[in-house]
C-alpha positions as CSV (number, residue, x, y, z in Angstrom):
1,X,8.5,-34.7,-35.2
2,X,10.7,-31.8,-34.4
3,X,10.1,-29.4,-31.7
4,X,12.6,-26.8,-29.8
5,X,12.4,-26.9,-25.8
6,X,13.6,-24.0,-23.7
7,X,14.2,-24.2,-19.8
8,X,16.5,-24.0,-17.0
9,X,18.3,-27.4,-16.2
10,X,17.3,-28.5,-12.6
11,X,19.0,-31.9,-12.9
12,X,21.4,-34.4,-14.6
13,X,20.4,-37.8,-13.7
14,X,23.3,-40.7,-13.3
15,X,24.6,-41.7,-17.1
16,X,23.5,-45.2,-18.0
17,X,25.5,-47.8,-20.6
18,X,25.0,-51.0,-21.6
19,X,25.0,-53.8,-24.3
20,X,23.2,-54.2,-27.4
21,X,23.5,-56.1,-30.3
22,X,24.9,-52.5,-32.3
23,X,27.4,-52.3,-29.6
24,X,28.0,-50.4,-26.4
25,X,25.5,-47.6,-25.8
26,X,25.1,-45.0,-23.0
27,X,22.2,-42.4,-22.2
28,X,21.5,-39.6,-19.3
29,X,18.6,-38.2,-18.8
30,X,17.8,-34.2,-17.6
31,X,15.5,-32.5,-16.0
32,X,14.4,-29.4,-17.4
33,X,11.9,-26.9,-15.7
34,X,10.2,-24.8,-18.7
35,X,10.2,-21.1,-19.0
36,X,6.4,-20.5,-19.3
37,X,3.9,-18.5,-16.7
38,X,3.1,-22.2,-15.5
39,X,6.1,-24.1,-15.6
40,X,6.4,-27.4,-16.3
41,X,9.9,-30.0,-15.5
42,X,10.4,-32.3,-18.3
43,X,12.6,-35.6,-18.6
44,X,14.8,-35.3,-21.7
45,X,17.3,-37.9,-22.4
46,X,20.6,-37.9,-24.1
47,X,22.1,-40.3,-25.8
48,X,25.5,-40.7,-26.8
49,X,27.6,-38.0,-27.9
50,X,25.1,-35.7,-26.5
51,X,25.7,-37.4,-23.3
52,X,29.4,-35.9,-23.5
53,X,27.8,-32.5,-23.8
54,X,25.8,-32.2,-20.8
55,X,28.5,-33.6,-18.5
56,X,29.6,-30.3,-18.0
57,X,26.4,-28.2,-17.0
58,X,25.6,-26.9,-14.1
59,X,21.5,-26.6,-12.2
60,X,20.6,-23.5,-12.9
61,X,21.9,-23.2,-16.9
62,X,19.6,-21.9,-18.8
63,X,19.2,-24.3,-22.4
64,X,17.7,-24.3,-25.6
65,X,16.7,-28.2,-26.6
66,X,16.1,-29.2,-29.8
67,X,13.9,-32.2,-29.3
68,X,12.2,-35.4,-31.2
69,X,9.0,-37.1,-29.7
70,X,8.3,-40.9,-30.3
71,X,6.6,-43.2,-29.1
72,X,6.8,-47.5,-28.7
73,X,4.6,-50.1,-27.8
74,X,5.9,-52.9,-25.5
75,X,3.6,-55.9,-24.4
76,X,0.3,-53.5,-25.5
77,X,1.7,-50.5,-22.9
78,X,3.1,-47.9,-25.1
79,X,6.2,-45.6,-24.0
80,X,6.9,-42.0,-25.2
81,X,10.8,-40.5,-25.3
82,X,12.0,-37.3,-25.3
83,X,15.4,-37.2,-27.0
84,X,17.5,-34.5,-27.1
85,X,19.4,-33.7,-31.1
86,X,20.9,-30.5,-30.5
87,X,21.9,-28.5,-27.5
88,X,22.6,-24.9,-27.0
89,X,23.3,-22.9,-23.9
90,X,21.4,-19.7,-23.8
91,X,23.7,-16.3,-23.0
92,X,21.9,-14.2,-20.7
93,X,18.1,-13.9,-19.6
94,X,16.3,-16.4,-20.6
95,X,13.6,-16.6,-23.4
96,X,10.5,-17.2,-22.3
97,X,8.6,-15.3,-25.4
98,X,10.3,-17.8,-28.1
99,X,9.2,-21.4,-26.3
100,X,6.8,-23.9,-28.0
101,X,3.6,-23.2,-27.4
102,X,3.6,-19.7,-26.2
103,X,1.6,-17.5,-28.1
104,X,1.9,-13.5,-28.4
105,X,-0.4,-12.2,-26.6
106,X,-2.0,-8.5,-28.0
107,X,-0.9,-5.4,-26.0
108,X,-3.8,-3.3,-25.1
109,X,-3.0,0.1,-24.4
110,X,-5.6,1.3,-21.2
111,X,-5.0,5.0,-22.1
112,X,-6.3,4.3,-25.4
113,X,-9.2,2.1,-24.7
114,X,-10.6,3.5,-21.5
115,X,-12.0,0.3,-20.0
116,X,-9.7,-2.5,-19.2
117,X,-11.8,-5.1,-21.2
118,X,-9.8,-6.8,-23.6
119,X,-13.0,-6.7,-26.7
């Protein structure tokens, strides 16, 4: 599953590293706050060369995140992860209008209509 994320970064978290049996690894987590009417932060992590990326951002960027959602199971408790593929800082305002899940909205014109009932 592929899904784009846009938001404002609020946070970088402290880069973790460790071990594995594949070698050395290292991930960093952000914290994004959503552009929507309601927003919403959400914990995105990095993981290698994406970490490199992000080392340089500042609170307060506005980003465009393209995302993958999975899930895991560990000892019957499962785990989701939001992982970041692709990173792109936005240039200017931001763009609310283009996020997942917003939908257009129809413009109703009151001049036209007369009443300010929407049916």
């Amino acid at each position: 599953m592929s899904l784009e994320l846009s938001g404002k970064l609020v946070k970088l978290m402290p880069v973790q590293s460790g071990e594995s049996q594949r070698g050395p690894w290292k991930k960093q987590e952000m914290i994004i706050e959503t552009n929507e009417q309601f927003p919403k932060k959400v914990a995105i992590t990095c993981w290698g060369e994406r970490v490199d990326e992000v080392q340089n951002l500042q609170p307060g960027t506005n980003l465009n995140i393209s995302i993958n959602i999975e899930s895991r199971e560990y000892n019957d408790r499962w785990y989701t992860d939001v992982k970041a593929w692709k990173i792109d800082v936005q240039n200017g305002q931001s763009q609310a209008n283009n996020d997942v899940g917003m939908m257009d909205a129809p413009v109703i014109d009151m001049d036209e209509t007369g009443d300010d009932l929407p049916f």
